[in-house]
mmCIF file of the protein (N, C-alpha, C, O) and its ligand, coordinates in Angstrom:
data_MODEL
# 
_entry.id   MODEL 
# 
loop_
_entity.id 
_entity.type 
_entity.pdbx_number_of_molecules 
1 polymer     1 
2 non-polymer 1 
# 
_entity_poly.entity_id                      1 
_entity_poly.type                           'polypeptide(L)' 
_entity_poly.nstd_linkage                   no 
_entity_poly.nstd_monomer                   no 
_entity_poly.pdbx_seq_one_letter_code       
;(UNK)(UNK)(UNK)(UNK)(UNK)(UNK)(UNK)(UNK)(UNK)(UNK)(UNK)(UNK)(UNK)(UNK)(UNK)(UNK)
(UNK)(UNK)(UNK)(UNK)(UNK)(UNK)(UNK)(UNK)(UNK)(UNK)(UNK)(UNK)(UNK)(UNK)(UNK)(UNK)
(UNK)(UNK)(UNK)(UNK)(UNK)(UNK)(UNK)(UNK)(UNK)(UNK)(UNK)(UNK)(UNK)
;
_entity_poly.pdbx_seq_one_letter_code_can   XXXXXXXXXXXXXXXXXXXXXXXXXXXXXXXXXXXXXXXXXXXXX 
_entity_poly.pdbx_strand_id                 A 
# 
loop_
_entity_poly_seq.entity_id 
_entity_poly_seq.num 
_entity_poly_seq.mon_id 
_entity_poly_seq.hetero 
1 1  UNK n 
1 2  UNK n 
1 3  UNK n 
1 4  UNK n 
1 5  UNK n 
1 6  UNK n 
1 7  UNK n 
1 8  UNK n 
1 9  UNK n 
1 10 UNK n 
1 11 UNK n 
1 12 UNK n 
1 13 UNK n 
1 14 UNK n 
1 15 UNK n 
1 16 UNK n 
1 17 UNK n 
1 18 UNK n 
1 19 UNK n 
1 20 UNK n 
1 21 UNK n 
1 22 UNK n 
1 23 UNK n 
1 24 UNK n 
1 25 UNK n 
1 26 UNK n 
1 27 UNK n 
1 28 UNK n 
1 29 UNK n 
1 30 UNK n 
1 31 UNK n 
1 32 UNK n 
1 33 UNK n 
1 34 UNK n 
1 35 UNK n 
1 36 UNK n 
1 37 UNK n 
1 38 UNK n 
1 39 UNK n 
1 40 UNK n 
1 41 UNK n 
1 42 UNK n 
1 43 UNK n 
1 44 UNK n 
1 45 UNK n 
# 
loop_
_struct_asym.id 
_struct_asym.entity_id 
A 1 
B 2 
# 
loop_
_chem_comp.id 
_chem_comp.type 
_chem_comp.mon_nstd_flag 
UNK 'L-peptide linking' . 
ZN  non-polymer         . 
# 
_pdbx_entity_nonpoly.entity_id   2 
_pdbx_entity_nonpoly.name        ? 
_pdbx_entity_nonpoly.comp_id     ZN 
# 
_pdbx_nonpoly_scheme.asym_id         B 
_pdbx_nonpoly_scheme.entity_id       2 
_pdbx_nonpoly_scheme.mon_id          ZN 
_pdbx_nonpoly_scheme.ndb_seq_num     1 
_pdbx_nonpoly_scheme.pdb_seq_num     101 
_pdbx_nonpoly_scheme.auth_seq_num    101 
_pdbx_nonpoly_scheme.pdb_mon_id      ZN 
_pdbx_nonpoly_scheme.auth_mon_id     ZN 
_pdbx_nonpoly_scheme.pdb_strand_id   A 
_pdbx_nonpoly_scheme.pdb_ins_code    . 
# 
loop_
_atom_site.group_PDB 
_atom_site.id 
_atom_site.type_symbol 
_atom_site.label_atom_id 
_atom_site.label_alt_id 
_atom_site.label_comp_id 
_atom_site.label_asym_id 
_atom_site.label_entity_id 
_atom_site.label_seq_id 
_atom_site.pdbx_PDB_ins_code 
_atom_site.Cartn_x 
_atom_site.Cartn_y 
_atom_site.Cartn_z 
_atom_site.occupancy 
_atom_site.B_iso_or_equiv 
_atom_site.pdbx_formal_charge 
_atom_site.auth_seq_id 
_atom_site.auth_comp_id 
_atom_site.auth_asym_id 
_atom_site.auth_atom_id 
_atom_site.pdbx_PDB_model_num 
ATOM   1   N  N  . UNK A 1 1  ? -5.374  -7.729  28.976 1.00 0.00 ? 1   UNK A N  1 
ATOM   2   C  CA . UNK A 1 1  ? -6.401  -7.008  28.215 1.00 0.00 ? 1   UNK A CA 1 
ATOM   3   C  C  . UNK A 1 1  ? -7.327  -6.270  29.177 1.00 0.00 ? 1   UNK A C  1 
ATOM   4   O  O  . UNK A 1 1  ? -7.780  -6.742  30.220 1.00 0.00 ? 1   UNK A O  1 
ATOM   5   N  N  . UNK A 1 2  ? -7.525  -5.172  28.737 1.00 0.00 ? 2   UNK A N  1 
ATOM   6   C  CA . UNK A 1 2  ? -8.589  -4.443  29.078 1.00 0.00 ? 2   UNK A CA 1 
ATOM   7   C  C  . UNK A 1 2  ? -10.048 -3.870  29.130 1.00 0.00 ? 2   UNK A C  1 
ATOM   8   O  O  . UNK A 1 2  ? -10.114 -3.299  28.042 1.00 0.00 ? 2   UNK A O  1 
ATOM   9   N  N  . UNK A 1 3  ? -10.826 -3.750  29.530 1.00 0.00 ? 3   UNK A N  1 
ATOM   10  C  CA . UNK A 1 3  ? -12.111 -3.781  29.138 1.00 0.00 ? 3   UNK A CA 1 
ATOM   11  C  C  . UNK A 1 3  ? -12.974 -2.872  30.098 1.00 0.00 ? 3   UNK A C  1 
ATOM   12  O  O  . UNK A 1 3  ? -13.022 -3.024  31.319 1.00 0.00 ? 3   UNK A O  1 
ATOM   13  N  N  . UNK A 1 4  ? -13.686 -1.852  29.341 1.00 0.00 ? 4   UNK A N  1 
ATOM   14  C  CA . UNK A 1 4  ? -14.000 -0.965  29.952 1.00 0.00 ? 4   UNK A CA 1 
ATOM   15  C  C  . UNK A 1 4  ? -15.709 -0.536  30.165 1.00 0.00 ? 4   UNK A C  1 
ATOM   16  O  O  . UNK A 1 4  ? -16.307 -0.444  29.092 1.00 0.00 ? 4   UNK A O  1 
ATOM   17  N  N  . UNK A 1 5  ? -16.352 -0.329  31.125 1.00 0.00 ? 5   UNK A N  1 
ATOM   18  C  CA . UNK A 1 5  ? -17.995 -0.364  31.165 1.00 0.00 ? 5   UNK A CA 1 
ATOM   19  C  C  . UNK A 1 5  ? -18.354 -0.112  29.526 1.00 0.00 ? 5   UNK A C  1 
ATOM   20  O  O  . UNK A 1 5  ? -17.267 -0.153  28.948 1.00 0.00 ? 5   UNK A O  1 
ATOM   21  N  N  . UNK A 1 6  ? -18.957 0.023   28.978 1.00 0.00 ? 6   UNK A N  1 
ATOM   22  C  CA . UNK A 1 6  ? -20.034 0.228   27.766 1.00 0.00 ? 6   UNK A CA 1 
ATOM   23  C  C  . UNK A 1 6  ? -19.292 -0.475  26.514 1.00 0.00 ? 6   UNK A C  1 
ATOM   24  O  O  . UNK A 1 6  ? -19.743 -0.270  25.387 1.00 0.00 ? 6   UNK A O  1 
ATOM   25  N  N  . UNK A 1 7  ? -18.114 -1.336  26.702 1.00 0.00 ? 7   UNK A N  1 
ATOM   26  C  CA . UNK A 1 7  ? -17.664 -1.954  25.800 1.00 0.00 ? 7   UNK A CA 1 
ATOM   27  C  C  . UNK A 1 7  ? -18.430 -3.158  25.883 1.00 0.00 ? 7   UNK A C  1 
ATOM   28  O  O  . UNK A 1 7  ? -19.028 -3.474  26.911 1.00 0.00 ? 7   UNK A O  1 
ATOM   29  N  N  . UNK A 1 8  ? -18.433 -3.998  24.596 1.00 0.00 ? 8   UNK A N  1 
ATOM   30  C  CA . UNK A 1 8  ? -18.561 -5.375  24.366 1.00 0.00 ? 8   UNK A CA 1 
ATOM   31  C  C  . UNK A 1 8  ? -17.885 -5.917  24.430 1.00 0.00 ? 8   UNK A C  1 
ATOM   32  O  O  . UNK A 1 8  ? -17.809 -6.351  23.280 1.00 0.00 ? 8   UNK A O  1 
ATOM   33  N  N  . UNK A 1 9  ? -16.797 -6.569  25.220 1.00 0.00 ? 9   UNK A N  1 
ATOM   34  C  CA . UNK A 1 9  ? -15.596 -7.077  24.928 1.00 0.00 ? 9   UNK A CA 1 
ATOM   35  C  C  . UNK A 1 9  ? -15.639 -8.918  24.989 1.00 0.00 ? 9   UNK A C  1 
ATOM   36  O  O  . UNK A 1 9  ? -14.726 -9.689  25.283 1.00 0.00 ? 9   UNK A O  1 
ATOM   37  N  N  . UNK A 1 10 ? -16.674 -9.132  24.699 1.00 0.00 ? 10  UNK A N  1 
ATOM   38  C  CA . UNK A 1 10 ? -16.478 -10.616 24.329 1.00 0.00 ? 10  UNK A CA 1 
ATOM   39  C  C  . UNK A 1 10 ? -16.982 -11.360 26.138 1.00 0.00 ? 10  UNK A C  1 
ATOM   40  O  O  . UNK A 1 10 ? -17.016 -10.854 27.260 1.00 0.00 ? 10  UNK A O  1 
ATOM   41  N  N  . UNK A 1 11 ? -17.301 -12.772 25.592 1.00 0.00 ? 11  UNK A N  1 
ATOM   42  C  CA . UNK A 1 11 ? -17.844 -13.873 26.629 1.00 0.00 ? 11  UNK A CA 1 
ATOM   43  C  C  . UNK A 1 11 ? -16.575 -13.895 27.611 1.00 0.00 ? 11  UNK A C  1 
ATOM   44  O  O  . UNK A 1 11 ? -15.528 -13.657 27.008 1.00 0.00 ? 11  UNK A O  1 
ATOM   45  N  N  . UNK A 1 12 ? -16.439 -14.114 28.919 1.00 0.00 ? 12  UNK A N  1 
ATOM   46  C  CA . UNK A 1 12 ? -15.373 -14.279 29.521 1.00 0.00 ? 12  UNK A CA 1 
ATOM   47  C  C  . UNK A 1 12 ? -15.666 -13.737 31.484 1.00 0.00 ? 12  UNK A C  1 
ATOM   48  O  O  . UNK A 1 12 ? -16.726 -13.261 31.891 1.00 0.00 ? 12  UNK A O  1 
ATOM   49  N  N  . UNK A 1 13 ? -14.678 -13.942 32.182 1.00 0.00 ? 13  UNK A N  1 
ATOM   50  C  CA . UNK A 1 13 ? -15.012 -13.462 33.503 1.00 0.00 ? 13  UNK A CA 1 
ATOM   51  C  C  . UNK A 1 13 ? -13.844 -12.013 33.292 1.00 0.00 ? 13  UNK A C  1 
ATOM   52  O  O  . UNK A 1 13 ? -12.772 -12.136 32.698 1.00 0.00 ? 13  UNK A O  1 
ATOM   53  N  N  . UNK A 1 14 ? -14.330 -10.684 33.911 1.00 0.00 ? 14  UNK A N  1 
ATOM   54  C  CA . UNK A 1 14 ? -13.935 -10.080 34.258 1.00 0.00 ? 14  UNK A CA 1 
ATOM   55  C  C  . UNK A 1 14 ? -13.715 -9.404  35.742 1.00 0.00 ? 14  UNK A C  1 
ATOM   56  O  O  . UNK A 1 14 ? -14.581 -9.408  36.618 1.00 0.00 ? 14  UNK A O  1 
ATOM   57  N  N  . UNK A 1 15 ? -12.208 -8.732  35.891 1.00 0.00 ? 15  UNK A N  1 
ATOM   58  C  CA . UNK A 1 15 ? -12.111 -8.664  37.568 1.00 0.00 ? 15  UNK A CA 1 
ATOM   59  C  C  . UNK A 1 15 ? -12.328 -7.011  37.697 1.00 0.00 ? 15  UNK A C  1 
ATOM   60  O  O  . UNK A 1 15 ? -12.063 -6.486  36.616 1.00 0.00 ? 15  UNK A O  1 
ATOM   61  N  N  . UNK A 1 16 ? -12.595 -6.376  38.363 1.00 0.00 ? 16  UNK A N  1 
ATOM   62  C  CA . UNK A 1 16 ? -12.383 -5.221  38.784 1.00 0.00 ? 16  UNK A CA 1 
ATOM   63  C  C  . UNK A 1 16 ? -11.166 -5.065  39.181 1.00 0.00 ? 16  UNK A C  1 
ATOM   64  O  O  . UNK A 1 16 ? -10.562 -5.759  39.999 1.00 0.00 ? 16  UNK A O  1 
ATOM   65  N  N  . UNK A 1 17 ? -10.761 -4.070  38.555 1.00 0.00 ? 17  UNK A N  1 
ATOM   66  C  CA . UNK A 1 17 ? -9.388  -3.433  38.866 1.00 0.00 ? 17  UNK A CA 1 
ATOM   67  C  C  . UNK A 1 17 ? -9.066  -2.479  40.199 1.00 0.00 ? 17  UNK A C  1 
ATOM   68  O  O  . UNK A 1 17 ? -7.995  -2.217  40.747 1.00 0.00 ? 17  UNK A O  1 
ATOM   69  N  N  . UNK A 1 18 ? -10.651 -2.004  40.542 1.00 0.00 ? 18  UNK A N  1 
ATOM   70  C  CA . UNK A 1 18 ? -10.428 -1.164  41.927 1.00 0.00 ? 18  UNK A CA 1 
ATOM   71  C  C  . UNK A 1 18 ? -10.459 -2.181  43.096 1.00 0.00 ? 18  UNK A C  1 
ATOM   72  O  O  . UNK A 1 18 ? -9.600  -2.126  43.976 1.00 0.00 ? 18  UNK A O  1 
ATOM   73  N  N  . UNK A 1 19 ? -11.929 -3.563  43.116 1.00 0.00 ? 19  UNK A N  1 
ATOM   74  C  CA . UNK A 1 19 ? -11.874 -3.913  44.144 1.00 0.00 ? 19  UNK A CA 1 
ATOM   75  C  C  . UNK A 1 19 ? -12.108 -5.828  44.225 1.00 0.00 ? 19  UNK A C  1 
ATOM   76  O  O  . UNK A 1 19 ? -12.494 -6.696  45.008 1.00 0.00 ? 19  UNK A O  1 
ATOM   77  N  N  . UNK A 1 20 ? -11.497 -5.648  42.649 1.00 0.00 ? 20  UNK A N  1 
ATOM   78  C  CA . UNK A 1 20 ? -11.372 -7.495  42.707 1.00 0.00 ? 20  UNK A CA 1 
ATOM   79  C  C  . UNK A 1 20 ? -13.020 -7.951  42.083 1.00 0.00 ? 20  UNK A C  1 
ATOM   80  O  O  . UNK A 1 20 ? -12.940 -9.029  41.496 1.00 0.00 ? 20  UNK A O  1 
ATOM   81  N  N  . UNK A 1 21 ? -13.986 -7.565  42.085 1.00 0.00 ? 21  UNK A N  1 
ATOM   82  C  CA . UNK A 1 21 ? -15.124 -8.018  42.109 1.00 0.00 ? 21  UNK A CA 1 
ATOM   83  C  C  . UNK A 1 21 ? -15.108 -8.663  40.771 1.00 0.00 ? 21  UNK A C  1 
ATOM   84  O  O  . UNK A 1 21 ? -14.484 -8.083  39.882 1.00 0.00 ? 21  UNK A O  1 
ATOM   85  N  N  . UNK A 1 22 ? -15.830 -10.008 40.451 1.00 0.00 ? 22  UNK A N  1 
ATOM   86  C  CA . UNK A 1 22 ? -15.861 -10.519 39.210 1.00 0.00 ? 22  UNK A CA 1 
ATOM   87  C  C  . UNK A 1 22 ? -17.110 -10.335 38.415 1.00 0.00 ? 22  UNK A C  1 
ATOM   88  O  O  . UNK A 1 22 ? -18.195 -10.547 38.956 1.00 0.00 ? 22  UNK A O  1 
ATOM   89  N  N  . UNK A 1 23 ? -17.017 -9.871  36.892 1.00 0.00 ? 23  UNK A N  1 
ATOM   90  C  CA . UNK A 1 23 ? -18.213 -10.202 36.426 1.00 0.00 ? 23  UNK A CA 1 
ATOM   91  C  C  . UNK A 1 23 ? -18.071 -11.135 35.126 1.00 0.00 ? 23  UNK A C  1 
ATOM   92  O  O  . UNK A 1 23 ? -17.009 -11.135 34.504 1.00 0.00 ? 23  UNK A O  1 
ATOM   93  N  N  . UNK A 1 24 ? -19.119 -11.904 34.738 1.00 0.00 ? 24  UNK A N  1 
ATOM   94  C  CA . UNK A 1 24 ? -19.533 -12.513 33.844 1.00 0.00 ? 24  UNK A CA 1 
ATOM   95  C  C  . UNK A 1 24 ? -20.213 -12.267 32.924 1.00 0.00 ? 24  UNK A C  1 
ATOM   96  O  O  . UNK A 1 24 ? -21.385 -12.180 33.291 1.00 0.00 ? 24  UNK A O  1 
ATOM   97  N  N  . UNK A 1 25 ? -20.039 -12.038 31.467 1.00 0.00 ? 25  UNK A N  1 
ATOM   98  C  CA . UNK A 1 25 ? -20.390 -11.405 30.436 1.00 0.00 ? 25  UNK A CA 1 
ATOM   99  C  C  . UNK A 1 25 ? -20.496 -12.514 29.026 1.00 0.00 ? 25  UNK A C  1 
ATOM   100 O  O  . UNK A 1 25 ? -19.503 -13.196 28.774 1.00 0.00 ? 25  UNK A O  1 
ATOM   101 N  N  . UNK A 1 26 ? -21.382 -12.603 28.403 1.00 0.00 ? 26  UNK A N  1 
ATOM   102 C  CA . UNK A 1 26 ? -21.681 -13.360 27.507 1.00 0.00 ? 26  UNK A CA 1 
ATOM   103 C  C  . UNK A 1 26 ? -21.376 -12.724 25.913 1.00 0.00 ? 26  UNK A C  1 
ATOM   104 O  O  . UNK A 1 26 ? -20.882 -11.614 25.719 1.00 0.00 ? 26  UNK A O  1 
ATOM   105 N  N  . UNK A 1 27 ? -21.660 -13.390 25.167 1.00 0.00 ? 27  UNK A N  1 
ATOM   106 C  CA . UNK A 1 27 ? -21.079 -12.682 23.633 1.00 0.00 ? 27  UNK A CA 1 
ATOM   107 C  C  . UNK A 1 27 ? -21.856 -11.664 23.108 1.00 0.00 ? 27  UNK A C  1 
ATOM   108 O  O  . UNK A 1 27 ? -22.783 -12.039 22.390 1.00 0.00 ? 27  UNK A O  1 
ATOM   109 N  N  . UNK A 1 28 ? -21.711 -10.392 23.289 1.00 0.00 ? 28  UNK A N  1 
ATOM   110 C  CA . UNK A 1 28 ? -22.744 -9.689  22.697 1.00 0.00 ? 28  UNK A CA 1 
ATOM   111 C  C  . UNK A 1 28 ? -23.059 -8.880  24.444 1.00 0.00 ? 28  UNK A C  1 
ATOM   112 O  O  . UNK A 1 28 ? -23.825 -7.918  24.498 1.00 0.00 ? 28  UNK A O  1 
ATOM   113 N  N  . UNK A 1 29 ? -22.606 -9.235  25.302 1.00 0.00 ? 29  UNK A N  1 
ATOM   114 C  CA . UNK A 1 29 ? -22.830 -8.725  26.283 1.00 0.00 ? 29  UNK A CA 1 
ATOM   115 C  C  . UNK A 1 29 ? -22.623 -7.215  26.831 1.00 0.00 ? 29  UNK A C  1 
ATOM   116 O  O  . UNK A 1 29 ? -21.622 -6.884  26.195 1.00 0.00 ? 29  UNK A O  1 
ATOM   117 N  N  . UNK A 1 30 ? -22.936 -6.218  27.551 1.00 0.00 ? 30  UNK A N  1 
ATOM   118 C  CA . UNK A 1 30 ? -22.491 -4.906  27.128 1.00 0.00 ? 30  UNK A CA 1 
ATOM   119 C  C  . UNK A 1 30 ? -21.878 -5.353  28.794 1.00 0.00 ? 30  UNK A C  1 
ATOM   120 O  O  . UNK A 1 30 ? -22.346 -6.235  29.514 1.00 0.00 ? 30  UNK A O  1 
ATOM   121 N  N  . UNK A 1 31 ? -20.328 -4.146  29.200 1.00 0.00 ? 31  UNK A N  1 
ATOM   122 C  CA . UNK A 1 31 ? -19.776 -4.192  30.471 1.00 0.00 ? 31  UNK A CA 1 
ATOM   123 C  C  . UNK A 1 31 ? -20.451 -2.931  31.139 1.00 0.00 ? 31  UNK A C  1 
ATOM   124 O  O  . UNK A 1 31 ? -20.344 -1.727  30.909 1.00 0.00 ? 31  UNK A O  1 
ATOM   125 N  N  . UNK A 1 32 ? -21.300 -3.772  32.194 1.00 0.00 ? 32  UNK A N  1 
ATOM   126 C  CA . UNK A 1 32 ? -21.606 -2.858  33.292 1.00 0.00 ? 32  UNK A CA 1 
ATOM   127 C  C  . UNK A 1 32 ? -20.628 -1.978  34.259 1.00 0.00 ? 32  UNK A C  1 
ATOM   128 O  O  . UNK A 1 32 ? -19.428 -2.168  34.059 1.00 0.00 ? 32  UNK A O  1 
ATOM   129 N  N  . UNK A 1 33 ? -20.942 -1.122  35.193 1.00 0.00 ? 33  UNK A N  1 
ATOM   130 C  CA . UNK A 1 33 ? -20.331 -0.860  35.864 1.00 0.00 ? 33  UNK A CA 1 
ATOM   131 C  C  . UNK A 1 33 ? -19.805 -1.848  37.316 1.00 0.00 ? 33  UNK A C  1 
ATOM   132 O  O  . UNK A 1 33 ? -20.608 -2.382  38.081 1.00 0.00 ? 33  UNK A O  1 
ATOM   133 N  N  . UNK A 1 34 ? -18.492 -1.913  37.436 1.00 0.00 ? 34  UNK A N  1 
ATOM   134 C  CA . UNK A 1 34 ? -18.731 -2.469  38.988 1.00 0.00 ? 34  UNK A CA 1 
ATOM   135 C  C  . UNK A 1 34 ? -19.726 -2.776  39.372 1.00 0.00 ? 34  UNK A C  1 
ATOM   136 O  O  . UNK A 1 34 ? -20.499 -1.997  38.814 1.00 0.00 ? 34  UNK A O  1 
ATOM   137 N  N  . UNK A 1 35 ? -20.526 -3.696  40.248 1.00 0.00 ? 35  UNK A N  1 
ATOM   138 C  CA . UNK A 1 35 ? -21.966 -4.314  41.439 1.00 0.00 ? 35  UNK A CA 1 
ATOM   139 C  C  . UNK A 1 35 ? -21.567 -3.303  42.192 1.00 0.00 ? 35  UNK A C  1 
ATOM   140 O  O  . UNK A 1 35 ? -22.143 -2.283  42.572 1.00 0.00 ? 35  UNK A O  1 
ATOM   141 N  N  . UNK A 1 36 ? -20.386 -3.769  42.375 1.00 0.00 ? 36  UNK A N  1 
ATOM   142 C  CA . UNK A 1 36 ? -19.666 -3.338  44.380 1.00 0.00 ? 36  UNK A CA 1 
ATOM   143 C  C  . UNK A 1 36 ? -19.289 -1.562  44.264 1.00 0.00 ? 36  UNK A C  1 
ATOM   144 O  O  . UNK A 1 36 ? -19.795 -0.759  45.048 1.00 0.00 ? 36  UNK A O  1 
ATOM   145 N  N  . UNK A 1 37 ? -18.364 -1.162  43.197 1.00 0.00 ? 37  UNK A N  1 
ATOM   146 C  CA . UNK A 1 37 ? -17.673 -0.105  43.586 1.00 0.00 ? 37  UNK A CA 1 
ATOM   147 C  C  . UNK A 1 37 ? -17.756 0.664   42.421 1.00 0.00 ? 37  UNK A C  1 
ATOM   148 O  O  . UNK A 1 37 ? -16.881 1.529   42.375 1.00 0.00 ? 37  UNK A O  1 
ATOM   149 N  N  . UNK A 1 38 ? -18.558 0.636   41.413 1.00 0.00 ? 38  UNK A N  1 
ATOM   150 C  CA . UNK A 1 38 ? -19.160 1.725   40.495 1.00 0.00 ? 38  UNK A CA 1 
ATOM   151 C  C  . UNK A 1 38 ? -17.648 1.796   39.376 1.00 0.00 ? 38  UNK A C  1 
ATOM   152 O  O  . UNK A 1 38 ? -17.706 2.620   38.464 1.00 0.00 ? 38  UNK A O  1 
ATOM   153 N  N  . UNK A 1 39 ? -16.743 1.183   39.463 1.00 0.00 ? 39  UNK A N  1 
ATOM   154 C  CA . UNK A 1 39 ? -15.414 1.099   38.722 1.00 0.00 ? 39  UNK A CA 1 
ATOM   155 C  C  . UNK A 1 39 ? -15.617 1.090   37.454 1.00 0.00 ? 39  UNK A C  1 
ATOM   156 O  O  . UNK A 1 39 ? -16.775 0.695   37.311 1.00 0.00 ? 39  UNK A O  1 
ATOM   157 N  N  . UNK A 1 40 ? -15.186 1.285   36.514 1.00 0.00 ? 40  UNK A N  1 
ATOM   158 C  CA . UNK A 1 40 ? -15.677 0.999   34.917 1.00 0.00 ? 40  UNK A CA 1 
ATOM   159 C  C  . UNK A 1 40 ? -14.516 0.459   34.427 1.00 0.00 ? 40  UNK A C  1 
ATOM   160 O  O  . UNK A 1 40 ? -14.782 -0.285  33.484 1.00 0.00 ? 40  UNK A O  1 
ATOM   161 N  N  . UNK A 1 41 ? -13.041 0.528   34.723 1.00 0.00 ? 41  UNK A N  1 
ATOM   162 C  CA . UNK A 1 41 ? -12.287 -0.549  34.111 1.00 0.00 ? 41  UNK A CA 1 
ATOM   163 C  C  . UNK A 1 41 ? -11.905 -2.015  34.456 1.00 0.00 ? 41  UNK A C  1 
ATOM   164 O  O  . UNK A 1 41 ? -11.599 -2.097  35.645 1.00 0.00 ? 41  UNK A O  1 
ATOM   165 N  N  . UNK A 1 42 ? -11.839 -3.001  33.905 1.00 0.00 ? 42  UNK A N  1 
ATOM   166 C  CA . UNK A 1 42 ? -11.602 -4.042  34.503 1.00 0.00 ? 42  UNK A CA 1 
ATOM   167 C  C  . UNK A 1 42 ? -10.685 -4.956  33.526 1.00 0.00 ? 42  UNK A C  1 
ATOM   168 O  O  . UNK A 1 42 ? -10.541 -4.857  32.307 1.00 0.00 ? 42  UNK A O  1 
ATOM   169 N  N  . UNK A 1 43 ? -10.151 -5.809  34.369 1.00 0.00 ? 43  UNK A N  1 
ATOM   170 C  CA . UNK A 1 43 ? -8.911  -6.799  33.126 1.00 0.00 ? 43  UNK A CA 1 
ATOM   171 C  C  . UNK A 1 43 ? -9.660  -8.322  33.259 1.00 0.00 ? 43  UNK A C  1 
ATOM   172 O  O  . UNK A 1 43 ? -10.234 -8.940  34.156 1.00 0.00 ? 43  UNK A O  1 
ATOM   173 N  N  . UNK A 1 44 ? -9.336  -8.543  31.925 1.00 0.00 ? 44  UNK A N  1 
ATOM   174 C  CA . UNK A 1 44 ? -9.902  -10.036 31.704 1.00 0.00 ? 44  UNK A CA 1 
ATOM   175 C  C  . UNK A 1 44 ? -9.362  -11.177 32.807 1.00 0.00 ? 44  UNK A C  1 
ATOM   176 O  O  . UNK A 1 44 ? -8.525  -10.826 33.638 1.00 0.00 ? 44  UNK A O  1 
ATOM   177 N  N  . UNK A 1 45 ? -9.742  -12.214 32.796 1.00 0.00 ? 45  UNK A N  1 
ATOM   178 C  CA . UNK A 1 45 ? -9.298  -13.046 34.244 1.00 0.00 ? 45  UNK A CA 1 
ATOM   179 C  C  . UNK A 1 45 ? -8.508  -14.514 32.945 1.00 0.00 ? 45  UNK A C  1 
ATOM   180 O  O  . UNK A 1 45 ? -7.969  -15.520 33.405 1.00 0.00 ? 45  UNK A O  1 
HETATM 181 ZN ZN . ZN  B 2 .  ? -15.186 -2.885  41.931 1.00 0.00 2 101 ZN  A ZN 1 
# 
């Protein structure tokens, strides 16, 4: 699954697809961009 910056895509850890970086997102949470590398897609872990 996929999940892309300004989506809500649900509580869960997400990885960056450009440079691995993980984020953590809660229910209702909006997906930031990458910390590290400004990336906006990322796959669920
Ligand atoms: Zn990244």
């Amino acid at each position: 699954m996929t999940a892309k910056t300004g989506q809500e895509p649900g509580k869960g850890t997400y990885k960056c697809t450009n440079c691995g970086t993980e984020v953590n997102l809660g229910n209702g949470d909006t997906m930031p961009p990458c910390p590290k590398c400004s990336n906006t897609t990322f796959d669920k872990c």
